[in-house]
C-alpha positions in Angstrom: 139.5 84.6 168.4 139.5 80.7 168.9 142.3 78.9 171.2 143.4 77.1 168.2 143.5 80.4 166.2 145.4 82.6 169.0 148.1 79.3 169.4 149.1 79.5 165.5 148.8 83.1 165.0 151.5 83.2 168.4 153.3 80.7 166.4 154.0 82.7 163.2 151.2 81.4 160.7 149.6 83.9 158.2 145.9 84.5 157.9 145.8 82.5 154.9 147.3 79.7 157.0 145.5 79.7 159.7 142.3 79.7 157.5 143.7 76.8 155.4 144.1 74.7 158.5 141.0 75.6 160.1 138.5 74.8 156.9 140.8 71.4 156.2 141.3 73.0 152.1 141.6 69.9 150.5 142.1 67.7 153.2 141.2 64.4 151.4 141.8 61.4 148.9 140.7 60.8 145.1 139.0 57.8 144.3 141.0 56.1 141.4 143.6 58.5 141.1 146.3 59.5 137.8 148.9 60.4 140.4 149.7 59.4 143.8 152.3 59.6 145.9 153.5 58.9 149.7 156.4 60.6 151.7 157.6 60.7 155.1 159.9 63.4 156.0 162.9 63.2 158.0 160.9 64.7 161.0 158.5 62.1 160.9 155.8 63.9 158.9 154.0 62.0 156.0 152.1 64.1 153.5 150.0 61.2 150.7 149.1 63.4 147.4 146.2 62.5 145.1 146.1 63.8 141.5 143.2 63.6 138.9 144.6 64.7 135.2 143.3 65.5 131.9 144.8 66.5 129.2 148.2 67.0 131.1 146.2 69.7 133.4 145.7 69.0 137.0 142.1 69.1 137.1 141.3 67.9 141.2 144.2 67.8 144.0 143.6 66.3 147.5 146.0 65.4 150.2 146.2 63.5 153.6 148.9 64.3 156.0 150.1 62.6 159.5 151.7 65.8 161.0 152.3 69.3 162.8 149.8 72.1 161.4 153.0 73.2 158.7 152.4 69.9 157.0 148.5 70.3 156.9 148.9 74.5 155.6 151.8 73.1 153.2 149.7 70.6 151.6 146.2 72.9 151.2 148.4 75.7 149.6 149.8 73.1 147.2 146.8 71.3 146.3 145.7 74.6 145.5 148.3 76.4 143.9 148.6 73.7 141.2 144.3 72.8 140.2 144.2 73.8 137.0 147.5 73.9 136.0 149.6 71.5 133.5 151.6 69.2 135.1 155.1 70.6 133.3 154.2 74.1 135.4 153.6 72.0 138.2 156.6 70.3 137.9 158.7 73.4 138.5 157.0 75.0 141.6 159.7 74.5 144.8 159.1 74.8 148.7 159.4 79.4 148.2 156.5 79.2 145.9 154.6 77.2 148.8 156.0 79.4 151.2 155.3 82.6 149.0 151.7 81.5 148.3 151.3 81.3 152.3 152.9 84.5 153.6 154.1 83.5 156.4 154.6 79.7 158.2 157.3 79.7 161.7 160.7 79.2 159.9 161.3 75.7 161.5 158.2 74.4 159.6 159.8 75.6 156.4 160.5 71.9 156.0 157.1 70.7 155.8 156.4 72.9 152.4 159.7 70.6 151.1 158.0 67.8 152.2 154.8 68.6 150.3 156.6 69.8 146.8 158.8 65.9 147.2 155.7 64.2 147.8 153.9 66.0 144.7 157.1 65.2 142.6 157.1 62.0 143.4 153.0 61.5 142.4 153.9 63.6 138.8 157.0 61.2 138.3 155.1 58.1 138.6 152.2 59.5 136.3 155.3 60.1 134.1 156.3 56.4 134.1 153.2 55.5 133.6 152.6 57.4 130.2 155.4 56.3 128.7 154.2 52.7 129.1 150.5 53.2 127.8 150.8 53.7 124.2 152.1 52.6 121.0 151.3 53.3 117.1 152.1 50.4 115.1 152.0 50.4 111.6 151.0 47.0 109.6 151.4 46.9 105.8 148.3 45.4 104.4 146.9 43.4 101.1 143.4 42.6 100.7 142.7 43.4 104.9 145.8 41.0 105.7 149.9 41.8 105.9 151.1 42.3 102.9 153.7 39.1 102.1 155.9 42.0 100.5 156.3 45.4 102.1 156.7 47.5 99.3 153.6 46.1 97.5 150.8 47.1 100.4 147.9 48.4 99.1 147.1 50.2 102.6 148.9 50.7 105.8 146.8 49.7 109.1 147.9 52.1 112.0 146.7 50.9 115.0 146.8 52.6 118.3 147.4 50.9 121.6 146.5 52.6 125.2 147.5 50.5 128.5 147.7 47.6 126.2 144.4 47.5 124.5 143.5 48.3 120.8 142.1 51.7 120.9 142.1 52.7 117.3 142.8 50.7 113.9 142.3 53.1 110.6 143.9 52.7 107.1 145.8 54.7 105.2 147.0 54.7 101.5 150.8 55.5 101.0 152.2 57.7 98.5 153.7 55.9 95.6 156.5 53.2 96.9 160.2 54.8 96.3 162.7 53.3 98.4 163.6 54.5 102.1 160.4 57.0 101.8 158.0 54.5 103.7 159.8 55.0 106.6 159.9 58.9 106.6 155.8 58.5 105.9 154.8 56.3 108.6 157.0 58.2 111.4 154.6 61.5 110.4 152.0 59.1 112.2 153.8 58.9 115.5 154.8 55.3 114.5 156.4 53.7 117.0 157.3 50.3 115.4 156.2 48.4 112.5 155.0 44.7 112.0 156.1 43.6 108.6 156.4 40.2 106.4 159.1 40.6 103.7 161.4 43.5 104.1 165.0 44.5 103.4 167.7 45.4 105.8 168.7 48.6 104.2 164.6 49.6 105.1 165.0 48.5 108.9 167.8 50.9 109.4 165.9 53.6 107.9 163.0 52.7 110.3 165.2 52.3 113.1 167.1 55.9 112.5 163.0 57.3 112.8 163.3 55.6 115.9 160.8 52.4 115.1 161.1 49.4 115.6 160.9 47.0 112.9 159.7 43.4 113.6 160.2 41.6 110.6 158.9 37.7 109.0 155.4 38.1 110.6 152.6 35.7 109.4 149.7 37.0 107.3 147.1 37.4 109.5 144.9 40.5 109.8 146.3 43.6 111.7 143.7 43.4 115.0 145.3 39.8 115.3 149.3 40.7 114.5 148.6 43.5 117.5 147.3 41.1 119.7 149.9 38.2 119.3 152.2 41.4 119.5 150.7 42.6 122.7 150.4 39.5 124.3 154.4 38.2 123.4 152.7 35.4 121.1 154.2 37.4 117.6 155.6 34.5 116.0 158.8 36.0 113.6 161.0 34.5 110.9 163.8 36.8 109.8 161.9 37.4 106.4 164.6 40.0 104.3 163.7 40.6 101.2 167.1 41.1 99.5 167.1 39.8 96.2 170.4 40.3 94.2 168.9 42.4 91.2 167.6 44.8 93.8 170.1 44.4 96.5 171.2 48.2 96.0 168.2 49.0 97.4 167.8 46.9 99.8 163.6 45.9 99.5 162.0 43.6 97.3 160.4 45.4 94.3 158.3 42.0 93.4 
């Protein structure tokens, strides 16, 4: 039995442990990660946490620590414990899985498998953030490939898909006949998250706005690629355009 071997089997690590430490399990970094995170304990301890993800699964898991041999065991059973999991499993593991998963670490380095569960929520909370930021569905009302002046006379609808602010996707769809307040109910089926519209009644923005879209209303006929674009990059130029004309103000759209 090595020296290094004897010391932490003395000093109350498990098998499993002792062989995570001495083969450095995922000791490491990931080039371009989707999660990463950096923590430093209060013992002084810092544990950095590298994620790759697809499809909300952990796929690859690597780690760096600056620390005591708990820190290094802590982080190798985490990183893997959680490859090949989703990230919402991942997101519920706590330091006695950790500890579970190693047997047996000396009880005053019990802290260092908190450390490494901190540090990994930390990495899935900023991947978080950063999903909620990289997409939108808009939804553009279109006549002859252009907005439509008037929303309830579209011919199509564009729905156009935006990831980390570029245009991933435009398709077009034809809506059901027009009735009033059941555009709004369609286009949410889409994962719509707001609309770019010319003419359009207030009575039809609150219904988009209870789907939870946003309605940008008074936008210039252009095509959609270019309303997403001046969207994307703030340069949307907007005139309060309703559409409320009196012999179809119980509605609340114009009908011509």
């Amino acid at each position: 039995m090595s020296e290094i071997r004897n010391l932490l089997k003395t000093s109350g690590y498990s098998d499993r442990a002792i062989e995570y430490y001495e083969n450095h399990v995922n000791v490491g970094s990931i080039e371009n990660p989707d999660a990463h995170a950096i923590f430093t304990g209060p013992c002084g301890d810092t544990i950095e946490i590298f994620l790759k993800i697809t499809s909300d699964i952990i796929t690859d898991a690597k780690f760096q620590a600056i620390g005591c041999a708990g820190s290094f065991t802590s982080g190798s059973a985490l990183t893997k414990m959680i490859t090949g999991k989703t990230v919402k499993d991942c997101e519920k593991l706590d330091e006695n899985d950790v500890l579970n998963h190693l047997s047996k670490i000396p009880e005053q380095k019990v802290h260092c498998a908190r450390l490494t569960v901190l540090t990994l929520k930390k990495a899935i909370e900023q991947f978080k953030k950063k999903g909620v930021k990289m997409k939108k569905i808009i939804a553009i009302p279109l006549e002859n490939r252009v907005l439509c002046a008037h929303f309830g006379h579209c011919q199509t609808f564009a729905i156009v898909i935006v990831e980390n602010n570029l245009i991933t996707e435009v398709k077009e769809v034809t809506p059901p006949e027009h009735v009033p307040g059941l555009y709004p109910k369609w286009v949410a089926e889409f994962g719509v998250t707001d609309v770019i519209a010319g003419g359009m009644g207030q009575q039809a923005i609150m219904l988009f706005n209870q789907q939870k879209i946003n309605a940008f209303v008074g936008a210039p006929i252009k095509s959609a690629k270019e309303l997403v674009t001046d969207f994307l990059t703030n340069k949307l130029s907007l005139s309060a355009n309703y559409c409320n004309h009196n012999e179809h103000s119980e509605h609340g759209n114009c009908e011509h």
